[in-house]
C-alpha positions in Angstrom: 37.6 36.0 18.3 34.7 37.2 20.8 35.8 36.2 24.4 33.5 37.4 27.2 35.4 38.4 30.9 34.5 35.9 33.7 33.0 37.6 37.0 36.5 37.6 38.3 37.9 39.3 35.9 39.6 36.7 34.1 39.8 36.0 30.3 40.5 32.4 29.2 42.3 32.3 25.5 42.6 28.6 25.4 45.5 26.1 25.8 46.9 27.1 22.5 48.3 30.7 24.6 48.5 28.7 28.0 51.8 29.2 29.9 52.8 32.6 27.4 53.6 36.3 28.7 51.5 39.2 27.3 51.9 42.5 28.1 48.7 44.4 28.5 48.7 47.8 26.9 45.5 49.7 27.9 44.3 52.1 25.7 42.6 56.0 26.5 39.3 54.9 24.2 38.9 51.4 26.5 40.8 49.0 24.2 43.3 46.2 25.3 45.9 45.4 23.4 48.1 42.0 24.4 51.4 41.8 23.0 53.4 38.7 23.3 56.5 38.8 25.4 59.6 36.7 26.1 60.9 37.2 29.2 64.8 37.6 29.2 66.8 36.8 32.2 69.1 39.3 33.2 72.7 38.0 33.8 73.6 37.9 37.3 77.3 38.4 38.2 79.2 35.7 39.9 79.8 35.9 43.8 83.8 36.8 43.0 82.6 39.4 40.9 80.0 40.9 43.1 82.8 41.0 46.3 85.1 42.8 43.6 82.5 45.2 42.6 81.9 46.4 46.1 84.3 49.1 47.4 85.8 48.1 50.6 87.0 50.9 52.7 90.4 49.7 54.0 89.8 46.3 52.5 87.1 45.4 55.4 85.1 43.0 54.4 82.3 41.3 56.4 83.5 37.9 57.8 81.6 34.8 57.1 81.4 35.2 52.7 77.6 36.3 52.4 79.0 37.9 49.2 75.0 39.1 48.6 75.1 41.2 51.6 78.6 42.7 51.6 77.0 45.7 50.6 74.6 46.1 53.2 77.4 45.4 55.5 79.8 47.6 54.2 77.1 50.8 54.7 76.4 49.5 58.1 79.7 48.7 59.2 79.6 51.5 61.9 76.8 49.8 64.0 78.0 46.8 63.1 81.0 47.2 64.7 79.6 49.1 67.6 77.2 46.0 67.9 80.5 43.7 68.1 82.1 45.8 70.8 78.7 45.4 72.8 78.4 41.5 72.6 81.9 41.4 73.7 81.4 43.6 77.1 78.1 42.2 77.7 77.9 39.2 76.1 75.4 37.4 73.9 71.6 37.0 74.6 72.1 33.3 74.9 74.7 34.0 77.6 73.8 36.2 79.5 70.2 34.2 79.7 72.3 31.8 80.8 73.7 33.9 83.5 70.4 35.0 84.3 68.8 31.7 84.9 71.9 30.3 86.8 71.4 33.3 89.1 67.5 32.3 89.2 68.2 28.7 90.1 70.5 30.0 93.2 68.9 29.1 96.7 69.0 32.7 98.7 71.4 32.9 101.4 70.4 34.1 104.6 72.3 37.3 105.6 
């Protein structure tokens, strides 16, 4: 079959192939070769699974069960704590916005 490439680069095989995976295997003398593919999930473990995979130093474990980033907090735990002890002294944004604009709203006294 003689198919001619479209000016953006596209090759049309017909409905017959539509909606099929091909791998494209590019030859050193200029040929193309497409080889039909299935595509295979890969299993994914389940959420109990993944938080018993993850080693948890002393058994912390992020609160809140975002089992897909226990990881990320485990490696992090350090500034996340740190981050923690800084919300608590200072407060949050939100709060101390609030703080800010109550202060803002204040008539000056006279001294």
């Amino acid at each position: 079959m003689l198919k001619e490439v479209g000016a953006s680069g596209q090759i049309s095989l017909g409905k017959k192939y539509a909606g099929q995976l091909y791998e494209v295997v590019i030859h050193e003398d200029g040929r193309f070769e497409l080889l039909p593919m299935k595509v295979v999930p890969q299993s994914r473990p389940s959420p109990t699974q993944r938080i018993q995979s993850v080693s948890a130093p002393g058994g912390w474990v992020p609160p809140g069960g975002y089992t897909q980033c226990t990881q990320w907090a485990l490696d992090n735990q350090e500034a996340l704590t740190a981050y923690a002890a800084q919300i608590k002294e200072e407060g949050t944004a939100a709060e101390q916005l609030e703080s800010y604009l109550s202060q803002q709203s204040r008539p000056e006294q006279s001294t």
